[in-house]
SEMIMAR-730701 format. One record per residue (C-alpha): residue number from 1; x, y, z. Coordinates in nm, 3 decimals. Layout:
// residues N
<atom><tise>NUM</tise><X>X</X><Y>Y</Y><Z>Z</Z></atom>
...
//
This chain:
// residues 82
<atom><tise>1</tise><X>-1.113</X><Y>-1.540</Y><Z>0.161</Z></atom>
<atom><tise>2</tise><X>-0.811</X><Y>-1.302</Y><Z>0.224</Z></atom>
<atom><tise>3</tise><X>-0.704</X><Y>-1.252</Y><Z>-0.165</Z></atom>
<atom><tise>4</tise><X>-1.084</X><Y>-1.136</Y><Z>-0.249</Z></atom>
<atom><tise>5</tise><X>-1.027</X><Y>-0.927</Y><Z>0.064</Z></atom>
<atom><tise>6</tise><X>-0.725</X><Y>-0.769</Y><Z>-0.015</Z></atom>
<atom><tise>7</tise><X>-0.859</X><Y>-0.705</Y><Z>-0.351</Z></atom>
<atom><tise>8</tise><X>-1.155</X><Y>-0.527</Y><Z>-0.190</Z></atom>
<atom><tise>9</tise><X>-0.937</X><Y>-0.298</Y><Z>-0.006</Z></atom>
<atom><tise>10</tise><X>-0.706</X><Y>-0.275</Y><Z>-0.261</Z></atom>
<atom><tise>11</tise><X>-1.001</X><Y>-0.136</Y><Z>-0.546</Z></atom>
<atom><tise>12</tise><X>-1.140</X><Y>0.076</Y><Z>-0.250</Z></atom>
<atom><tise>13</tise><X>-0.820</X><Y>0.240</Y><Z>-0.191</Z></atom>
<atom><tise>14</tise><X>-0.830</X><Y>0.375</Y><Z>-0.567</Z></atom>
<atom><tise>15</tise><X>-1.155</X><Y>0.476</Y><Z>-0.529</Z></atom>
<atom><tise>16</tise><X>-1.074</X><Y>0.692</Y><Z>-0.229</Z></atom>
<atom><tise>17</tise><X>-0.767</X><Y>0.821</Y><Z>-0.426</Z></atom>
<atom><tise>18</tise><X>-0.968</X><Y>0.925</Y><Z>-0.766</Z></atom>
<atom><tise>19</tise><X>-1.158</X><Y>1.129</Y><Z>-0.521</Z></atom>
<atom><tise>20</tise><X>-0.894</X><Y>1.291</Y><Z>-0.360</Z></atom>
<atom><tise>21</tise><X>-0.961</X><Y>1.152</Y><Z>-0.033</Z></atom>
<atom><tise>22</tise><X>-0.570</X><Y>1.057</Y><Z>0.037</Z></atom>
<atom><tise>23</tise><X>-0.568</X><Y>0.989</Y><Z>0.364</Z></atom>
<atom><tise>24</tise><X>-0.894</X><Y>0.726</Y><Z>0.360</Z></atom>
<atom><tise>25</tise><X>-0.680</X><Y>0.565</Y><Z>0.047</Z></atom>
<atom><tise>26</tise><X>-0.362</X><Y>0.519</Y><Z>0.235</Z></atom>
<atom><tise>27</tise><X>-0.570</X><Y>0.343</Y><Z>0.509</Z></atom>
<atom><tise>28</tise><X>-0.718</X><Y>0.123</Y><Z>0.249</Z></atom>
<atom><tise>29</tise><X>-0.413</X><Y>0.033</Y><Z>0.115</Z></atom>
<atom><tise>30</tise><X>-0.250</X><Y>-0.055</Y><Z>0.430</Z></atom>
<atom><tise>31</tise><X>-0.528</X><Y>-0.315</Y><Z>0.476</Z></atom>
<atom><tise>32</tise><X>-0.458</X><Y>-0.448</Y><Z>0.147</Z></atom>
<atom><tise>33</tise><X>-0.099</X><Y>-0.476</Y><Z>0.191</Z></atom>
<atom><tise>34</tise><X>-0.188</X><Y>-0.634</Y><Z>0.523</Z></atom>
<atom><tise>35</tise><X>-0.409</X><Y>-0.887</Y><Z>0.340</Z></atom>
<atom><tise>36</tise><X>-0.166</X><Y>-0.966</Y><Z>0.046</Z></atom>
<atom><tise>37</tise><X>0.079</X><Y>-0.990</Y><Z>0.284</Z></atom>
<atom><tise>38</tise><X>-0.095</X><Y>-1.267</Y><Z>0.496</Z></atom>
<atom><tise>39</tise><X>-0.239</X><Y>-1.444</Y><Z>0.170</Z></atom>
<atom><tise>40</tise><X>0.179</X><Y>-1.461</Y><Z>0.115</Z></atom>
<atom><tise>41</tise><X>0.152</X><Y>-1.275</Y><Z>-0.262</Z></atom>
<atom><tise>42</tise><X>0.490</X><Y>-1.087</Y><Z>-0.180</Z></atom>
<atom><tise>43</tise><X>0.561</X><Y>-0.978</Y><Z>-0.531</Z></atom>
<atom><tise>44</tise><X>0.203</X><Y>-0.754</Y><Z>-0.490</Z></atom>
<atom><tise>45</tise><X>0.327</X><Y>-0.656</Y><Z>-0.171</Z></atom>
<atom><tise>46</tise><X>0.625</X><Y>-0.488</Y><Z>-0.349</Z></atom>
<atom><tise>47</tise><X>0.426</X><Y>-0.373</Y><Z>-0.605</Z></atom>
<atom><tise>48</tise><X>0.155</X><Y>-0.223</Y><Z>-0.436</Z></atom>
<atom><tise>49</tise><X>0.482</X><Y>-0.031</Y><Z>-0.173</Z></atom>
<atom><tise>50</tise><X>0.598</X><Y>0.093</Y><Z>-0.440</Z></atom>
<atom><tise>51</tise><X>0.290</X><Y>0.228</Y><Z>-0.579</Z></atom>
<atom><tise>52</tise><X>0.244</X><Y>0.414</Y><Z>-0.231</Z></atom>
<atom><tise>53</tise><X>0.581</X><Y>0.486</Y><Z>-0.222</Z></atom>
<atom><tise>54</tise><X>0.571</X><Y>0.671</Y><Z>-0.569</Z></atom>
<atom><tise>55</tise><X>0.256</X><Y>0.818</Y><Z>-0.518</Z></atom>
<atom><tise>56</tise><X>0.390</X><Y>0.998</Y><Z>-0.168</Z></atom>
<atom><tise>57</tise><X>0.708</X><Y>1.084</Y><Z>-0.335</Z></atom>
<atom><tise>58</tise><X>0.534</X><Y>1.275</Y><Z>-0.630</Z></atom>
<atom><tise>59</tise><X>0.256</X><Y>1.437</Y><Z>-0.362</Z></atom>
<atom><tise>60</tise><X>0.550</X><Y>1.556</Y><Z>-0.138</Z></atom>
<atom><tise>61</tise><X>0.774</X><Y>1.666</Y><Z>-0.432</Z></atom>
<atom><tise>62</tise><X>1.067</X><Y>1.515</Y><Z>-0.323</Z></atom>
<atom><tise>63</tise><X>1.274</X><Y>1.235</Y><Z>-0.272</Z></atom>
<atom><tise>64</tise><X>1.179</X><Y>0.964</Y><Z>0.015</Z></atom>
<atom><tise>65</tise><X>1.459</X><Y>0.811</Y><Z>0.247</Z></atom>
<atom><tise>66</tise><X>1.230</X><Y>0.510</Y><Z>0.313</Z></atom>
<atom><tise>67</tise><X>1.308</X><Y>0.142</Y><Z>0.119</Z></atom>
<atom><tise>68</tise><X>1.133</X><Y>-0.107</Y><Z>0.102</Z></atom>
<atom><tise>69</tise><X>1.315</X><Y>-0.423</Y><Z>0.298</Z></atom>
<atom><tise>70</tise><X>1.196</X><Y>-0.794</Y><Z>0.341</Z></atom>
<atom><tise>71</tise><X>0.815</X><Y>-0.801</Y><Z>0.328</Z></atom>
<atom><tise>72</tise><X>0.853</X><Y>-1.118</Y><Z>0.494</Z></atom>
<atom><tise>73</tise><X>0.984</X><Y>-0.938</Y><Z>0.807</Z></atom>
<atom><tise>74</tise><X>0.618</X><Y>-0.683</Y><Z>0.853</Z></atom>
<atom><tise>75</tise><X>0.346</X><Y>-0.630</Y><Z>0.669</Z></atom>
<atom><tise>76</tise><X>0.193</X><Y>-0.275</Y><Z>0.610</Z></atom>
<atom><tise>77</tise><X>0.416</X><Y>-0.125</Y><Z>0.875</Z></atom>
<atom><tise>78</tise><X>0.657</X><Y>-0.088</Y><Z>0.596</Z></atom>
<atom><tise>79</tise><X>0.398</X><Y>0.143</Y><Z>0.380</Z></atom>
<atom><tise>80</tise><X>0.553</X><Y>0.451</Y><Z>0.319</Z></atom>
<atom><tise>81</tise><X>0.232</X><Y>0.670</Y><Z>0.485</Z></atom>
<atom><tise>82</tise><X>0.438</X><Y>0.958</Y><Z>0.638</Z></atom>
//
């Protein structure tokens, strides 16, 4: 079932997170995005961008040029990971 899935990945990529392993997080949250996205729960593809998109904002300290567009148009590619 793809929303039990992209809950999985979703609660594994705060796991990774609390224990400072970013970069295994950001994978994990990719998937989930990929997941939510394909199970067609757009508003928790929004929220879970911006979450990433805070998160890498605050770790960077600064601001980030990427927005989020149409989640309808691509799935995680629009994760702000960079």
């Amino acid at each position: 079932f793809v929303h039990e899935e992209a809950l999985a990945y979703e609660l594994a990529a705060h796991f990774y997170l609390e224990l400072g392993e970013v970069d295994k997080a950001l994978e994990y949250f990719m998937l989930a995005h990929e997941r939510y996205h394909e199970w067609g729960a757009n508003g928790k593809c929004n929220s879970l961008f911006k979450f990433v998109e805070d998160f890498m904002k605050e770790r960077a300290g600064q601001s980030s040029t990427i927005a989020p567009e149409n989640v309808d148009s691509g799935p995680a590619s629009k994760l702000p990971l960079h």
